[in-house]
N, C-alpha and C positions, 0 to 999 in steps of 0.2 A: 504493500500500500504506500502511494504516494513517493514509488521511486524515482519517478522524473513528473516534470510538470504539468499537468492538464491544461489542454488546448481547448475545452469548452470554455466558450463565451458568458461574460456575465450580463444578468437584464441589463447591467449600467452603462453596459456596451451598445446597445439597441438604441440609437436614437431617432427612431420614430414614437415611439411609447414614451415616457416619461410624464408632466404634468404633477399635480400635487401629492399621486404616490411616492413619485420619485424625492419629491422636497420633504417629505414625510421620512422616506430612506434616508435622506443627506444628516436630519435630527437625529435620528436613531443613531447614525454614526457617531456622531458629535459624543452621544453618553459611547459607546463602545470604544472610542476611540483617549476616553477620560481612562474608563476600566484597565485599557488593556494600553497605555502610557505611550502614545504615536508621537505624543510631541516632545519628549524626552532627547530620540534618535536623532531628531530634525536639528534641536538647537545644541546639541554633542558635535555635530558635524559642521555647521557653520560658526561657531565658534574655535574649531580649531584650525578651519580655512582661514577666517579673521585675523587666528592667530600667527600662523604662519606668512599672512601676509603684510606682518606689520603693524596690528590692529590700528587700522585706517578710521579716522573718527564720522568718517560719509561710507555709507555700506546701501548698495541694491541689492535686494534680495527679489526672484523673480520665483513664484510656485508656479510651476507648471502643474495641469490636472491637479487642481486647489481643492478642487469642491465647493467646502463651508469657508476653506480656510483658516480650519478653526485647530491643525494642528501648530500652527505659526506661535499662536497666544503665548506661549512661551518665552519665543526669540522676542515677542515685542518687549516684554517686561527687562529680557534680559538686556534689549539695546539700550534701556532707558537705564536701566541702573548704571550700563556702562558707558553711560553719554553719549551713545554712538547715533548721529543722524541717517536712520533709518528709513529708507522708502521701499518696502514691502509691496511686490505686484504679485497678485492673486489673477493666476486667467486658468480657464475652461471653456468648455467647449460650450455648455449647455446652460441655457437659460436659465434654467430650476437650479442650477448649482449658483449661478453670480444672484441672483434672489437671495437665495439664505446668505451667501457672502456680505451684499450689500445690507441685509439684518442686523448680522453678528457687528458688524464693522463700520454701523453707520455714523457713530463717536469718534473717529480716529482717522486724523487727515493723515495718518501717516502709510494707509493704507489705498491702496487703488485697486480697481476690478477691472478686469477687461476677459473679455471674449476672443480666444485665440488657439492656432493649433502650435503643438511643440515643431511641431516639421516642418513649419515654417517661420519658425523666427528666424531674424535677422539675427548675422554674427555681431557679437560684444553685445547682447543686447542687455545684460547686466555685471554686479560684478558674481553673485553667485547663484543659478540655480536651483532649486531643488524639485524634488520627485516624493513626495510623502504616501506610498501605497499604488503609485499608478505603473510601474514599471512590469506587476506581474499582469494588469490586463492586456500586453502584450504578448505574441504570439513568437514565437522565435525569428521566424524571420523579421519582423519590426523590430524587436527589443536591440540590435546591432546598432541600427539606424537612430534609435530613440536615445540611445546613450552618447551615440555620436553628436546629436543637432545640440544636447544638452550641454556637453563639452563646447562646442563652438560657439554657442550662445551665450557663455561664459566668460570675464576676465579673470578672473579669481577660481573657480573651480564649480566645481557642482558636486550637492550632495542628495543623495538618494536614498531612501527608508522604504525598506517592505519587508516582507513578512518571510520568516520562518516555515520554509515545509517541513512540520513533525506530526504525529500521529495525536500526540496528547495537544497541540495547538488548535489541531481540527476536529478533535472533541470537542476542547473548552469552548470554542466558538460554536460549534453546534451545539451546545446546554445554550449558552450565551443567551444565541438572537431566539431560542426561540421560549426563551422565560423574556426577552424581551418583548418581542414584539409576533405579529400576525403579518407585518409589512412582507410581503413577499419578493420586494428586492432583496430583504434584510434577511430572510430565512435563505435564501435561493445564493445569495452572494459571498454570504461570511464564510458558508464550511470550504465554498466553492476557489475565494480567495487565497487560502489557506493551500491549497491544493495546487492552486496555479503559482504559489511562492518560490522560494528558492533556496538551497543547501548551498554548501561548501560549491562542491564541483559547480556550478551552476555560472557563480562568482568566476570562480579559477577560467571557464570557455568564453564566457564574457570581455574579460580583459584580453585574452587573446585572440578573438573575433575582431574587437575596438581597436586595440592597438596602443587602449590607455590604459595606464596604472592606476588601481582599482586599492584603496586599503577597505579592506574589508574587516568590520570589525560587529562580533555579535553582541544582542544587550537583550538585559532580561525581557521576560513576556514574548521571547520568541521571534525578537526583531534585530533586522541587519541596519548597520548602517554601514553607507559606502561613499568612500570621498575619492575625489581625483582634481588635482590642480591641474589650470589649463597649461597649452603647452607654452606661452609667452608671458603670463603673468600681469600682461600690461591691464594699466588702467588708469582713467583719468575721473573718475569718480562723476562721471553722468553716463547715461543708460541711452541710446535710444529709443524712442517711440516708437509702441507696438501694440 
C-alpha cells in the first residue's frame, strides 16, 4: 500500500464543479490544516532562504496554489516580529479559493490576491516562492515542469511543503475528515492527498529530473519541506507584476 504515488485526480482538480461546496472545502481545510500544523513547514523554509540570503529587511513572498492562504499566517506574524517588509502574493487558479483569500485577508495591506497559473509566471517574479500542499496534485509528468517554473520565478529560492506518503498519515486523515465533515471534497481529497504525496525516493528523482538541489528535510505530522536556492541569487527587492 501506497508504494509509489497515485495518479487519481482530486475533485479540486475539476474545474468545472466547484461553487460554494468547494469554499465550504477550502474552510474545512483551514481547521485541518490548524490540526495537522501546514504552516509550521512553510515559515521553516522561508526563513532559512531569508536567512541564507542575508536577511534582507524587503522580502516577496509569492504562494502559488494558495487557496485560503491561510497557511502563510504564520510567516506574517513572523515578518513582523522580524521587521521584515513583507509583501505576500496569494494567486490561484479558482475563484472560490481568492473569495475565502480575500475573507481571511481583508485587514492586511500586506497581502494581495490575484488569479494566476504557476506555468506561467514571468521569471524573477519574486524573491521566494512557495508551494504549501499543491505539488502532489500533480501528475509526474507536470510535477518536473512545476518545480522548474517555481525555481525560475524565483530570486531567492523556492520553498515547497507537502505531505508524507505513510500508511498511518492516510489513516489519520481518513478518521480526520470524516469526524469532520460530510463535505465530499473533504472526505474524497484528504485520504486521497495522502496517497498522491511523497517519500524519500520521490524527492531523491525529482532533483534529478530538475537539475536542482533539493534539501529535503522531514517534520513532524508527516510533512516535507523542501528548499532550493535559485541559481543566481540576484535580487533587487521589487517583484514584477503578475
Amino acid at each position: 500500500m501506497l508504494t509509489s504515488r497515485d495518479q487519481e485526480p482530486e475533485l479540486m482538480d475539476d474545474f468545472s464543479i466547484g461553487g460554494e461546496e468547494l469554499r465550504e472545502a477550502l474552510r474545512h481545510l483551514r481547521t485541518l490544516n490548524r490540526i495537522f500544523g501546514a504552516s509550521g513547514p512553510v515559515l521553516s523554509g522561508v526563513r532559512n532562504l531569508w536567512t541564507t540570503a542575508g536577511r534582507p529587511s524587503c522580502l516577496t513572498v509569492l504562494d502559488v496554489g494558495a487557496g485560503s492562504g491561510d497557511t502563510n499566517q504564520q510567516l506574517l506574524r513572523w515578518a513582523r516580529r522580524e521587521r521584515i517588509r513583507l509583501r505576500l502574493v496569494l494567486m490561484d487558479k479558482t475563484e472560490e479559493a481568492l473569495k475565502e483569500a480575500r475573507a481571511l485577508y481583508a485587514d492586511d495591506p500586506s497581502v494581495e490576491i490575484t488569479q494566476g497559473d504557476l506555468f506561467l509566471l514571468p521569471e524573477k517574479a519574486a524573491d521566494i516562492v512557495t508551494a504549501s500542499q499543491l505539488l502532489h496534485h500533480f501528475g509526474t509528468d507536470e510535477l518536473t515542469h512545476a518545480v522548474q517554473r517555481m525555481s525560475a520565478a524565483s530570486r531567492i529560492g523556492i520553498v515547497i511543503s507537502d505531505i508524507h506518503r505513510h500508511p498511518v498519515a492516510w489513516a489519520t486523515v481518513w478518521l480526520m475528515t470524516r469526524l469532520l465533515t460530510r463535505n465530499r471534497y473533504i472526505r474524497h481529497d484528504g485520504p486521497l492527498s495522502v496517497a498522491k504525496g511523497f517519500q524519500a525516493g520521490d524527492w531523491a528523482r525529482l532533483q534529478e529530473e530538475t537539475g536542482i538541489p533539493l534539501d529535503v528535510r522531514w517534520k513532524a505530522m508527516f510533512r516535507y519541506v523542501v528548499t532550493a536556492q535559485s541559481n543566481d541569487g540576484e535580487r533587487d527587492g521589487r517583484a514584477q507584476r503578475f
